[in-house]
Each structure stands twice: as structure tokens, then as C-alpha cells.
N, C-alpha and C positions, 0 to 999 in steps of 0.2 A: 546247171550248165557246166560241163568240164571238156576241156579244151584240151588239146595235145598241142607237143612241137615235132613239127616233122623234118627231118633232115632236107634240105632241097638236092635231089635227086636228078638235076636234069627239066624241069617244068620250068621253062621258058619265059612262057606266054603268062603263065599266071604268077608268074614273081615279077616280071617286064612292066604287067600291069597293076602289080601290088607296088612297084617302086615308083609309078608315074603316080600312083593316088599318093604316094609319101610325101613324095616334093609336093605335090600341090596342096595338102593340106598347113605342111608345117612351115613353105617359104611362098604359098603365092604363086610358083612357078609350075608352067605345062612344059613338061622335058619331053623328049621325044624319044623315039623307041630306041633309036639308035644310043644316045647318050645312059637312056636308063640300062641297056644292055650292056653299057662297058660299067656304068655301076654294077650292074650282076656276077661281072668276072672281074670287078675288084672285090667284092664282099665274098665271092668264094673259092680266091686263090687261096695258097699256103698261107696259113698264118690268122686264118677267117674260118668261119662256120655261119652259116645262114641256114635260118630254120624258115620255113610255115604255122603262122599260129591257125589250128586247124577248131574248127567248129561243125561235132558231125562230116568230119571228113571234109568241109569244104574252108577252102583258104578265104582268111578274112583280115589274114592280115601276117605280120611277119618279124622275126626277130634277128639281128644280125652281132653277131658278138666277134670281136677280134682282140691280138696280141700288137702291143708297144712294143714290145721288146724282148716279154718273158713270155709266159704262160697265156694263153686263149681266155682273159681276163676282163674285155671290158665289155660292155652293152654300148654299143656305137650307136646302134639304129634298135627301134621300137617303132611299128604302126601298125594300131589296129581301125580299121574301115572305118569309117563316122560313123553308118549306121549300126556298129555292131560295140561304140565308145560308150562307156558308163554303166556298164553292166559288171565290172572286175576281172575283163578278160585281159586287159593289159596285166593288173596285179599279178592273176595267175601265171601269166606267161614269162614275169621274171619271177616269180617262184619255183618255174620250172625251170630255167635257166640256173638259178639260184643251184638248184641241185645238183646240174650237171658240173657247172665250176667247181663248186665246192669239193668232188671226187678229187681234183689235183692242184688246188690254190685255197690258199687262206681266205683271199678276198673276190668279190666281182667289183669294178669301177664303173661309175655310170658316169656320163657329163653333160650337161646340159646348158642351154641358153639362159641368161639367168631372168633373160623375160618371159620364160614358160616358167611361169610361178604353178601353172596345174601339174606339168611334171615333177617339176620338187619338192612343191606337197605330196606327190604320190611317192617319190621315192624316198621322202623323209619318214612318212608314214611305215613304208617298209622296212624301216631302220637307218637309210642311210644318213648317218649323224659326222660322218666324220670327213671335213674338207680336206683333200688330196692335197689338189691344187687349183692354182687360181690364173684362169686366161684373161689378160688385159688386153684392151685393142683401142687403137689410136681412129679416132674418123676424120677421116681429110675433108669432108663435107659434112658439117653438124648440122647444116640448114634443111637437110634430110628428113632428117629424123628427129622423134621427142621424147625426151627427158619424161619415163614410167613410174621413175621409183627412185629415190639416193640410198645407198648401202655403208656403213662403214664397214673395214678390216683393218684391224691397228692402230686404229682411229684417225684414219684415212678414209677420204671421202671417194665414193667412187658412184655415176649414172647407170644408172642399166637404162637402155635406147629401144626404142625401136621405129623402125620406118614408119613416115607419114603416110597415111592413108592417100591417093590419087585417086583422083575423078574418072 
């Protein structure tokens, strides 16, 4: 199975509806056209590059990489369609990614929720070994959410959360 990245060109309708399956798979949330299309011309102004991860030419899913500061350096967004997950078409698609960075930067940056333990396996897996940096967040409502896993760094204790499941 080998997959391409396609430059996003103008296809609308089929990024619109690749970014409404993103949200809803990784937060639970049904966005709506409008909202996901101002995602679409945030992920592909200056500064941004959004791809298509392509399967036999058809879109199944999608990669989005942008610049902090410097260089068009990090993997912001990754999703590949449920039905088309666990087959190593995410793997490929930042290998292919992998390649295009690498022409004009040392590194690519990934970052992740640290309750998607399946993406950090996978990006660990890929090599990524080496902590950047570290996002802390304060929850003003802990009765929320539960307590997945305690982490230490510098032997400091830290929860990684996530929202309670609702009825």
C-alpha cells in the first residue's frame, strides 16, 4: 500500500470534510463547515503547508505542517480516516513529511496531548526521543475530568487528564 502527499490545491469540499472527521475523531466535537473552513485558511496561509495523504489518488486523510517562528518545521495536525487507521499509513505519511523538511531544517517537531499515548508510541517509535518542550495547564474545574496516568519530570509530579465520559 503506498500513499502520497499532495499539496492542497484549492479542494475545498474534500479538506472541509477531512477537517470535520479530525475534530470529531480526536476531541468529540461536530464543527461545522463554516468553522472548519476558517481552519482551512488558517492551516494554509503564509507560514503553513497542508497536504492530502492520498490512497490511489483518493483523500483519506491529511497532513498539516507549519512554522513558530523559523523554518515550516512542525507537524501540527495529522489524520488519517478511522477506516483507513492501522494499516502504517499515518507512519508513512510523516516519513514522507520527514523528507520534505529535512531539504531545509535539521529537525521536524511533533506535539502531542500527552493522553494520546497511541500517538507517542508512534512517534516514539519513529525516532522521536528527544523532549523539546513541556506544555503545563492549570484546570480551573478538576471535577471534569480524570486523573489517566502520573508522569514525573525532574522529579516533579505531574497528571495527564482527561474529560469524563457524559451520558
Amino acid at each position: 500500500m503506498d500513499i502520497c502527499l499532495q499539496p492542497f490545491q484549492g479542494e475545498t469540499e474534500a479538506a472541509v470534510s477531512l477537517i470535520q472527521g479530525f475534530w470529531r475523531e480526536h476531541n468529540h466535537y461536530d464543527q461545522n463547515p463554516e468553522d472548519a473552513m476558517a481552519d482551512l485558511r488558517d492551516w494554509t496561509k503564509d507560514g503553513h503547508r497542508f497536504y492530502f495523504i492520498l490512497l490511489e489518488n483518493i483523500p483519506i486523510g491529511f497532513l498539516h505542517l507549519g512554522s513558530r517562528g523559523g523554518e515550516i518545521d512542525w507537524l501540527e495536525d495529522l489524520y488519517v480516516m478511522h477506516s483507513h487507521q492501522n494499516q502504517g499509513i499515518g507512519t508513512r505519511a510523516i516519513q514522507l513529511a520527514e523528507s520534505l523538511v529535512m531539504e531545509y531544517s535539521d529537525s521536524l517537531y511533533i506535539e502531542a496531548a500527552a493522553r494520546n499515548e497511541r500517538a507517542i508510541r508512534l512517534y516514539h517509535r519513529l525516532g522521536y526521543g528527544c523532549l523539546n518542550t513541556i506544555t503545563l495547564r492549570k484546570d480551573f474545574r478538576p471535577e471534569e475530568q480524570e486523573v489517566i496516568r502520573r508522569e514525573q519530570v525532574y522529579g516533579l509530579s505531574f497528571d495527564i487528564k482527561r474529560y469524563r465520559e457524559t451520558e
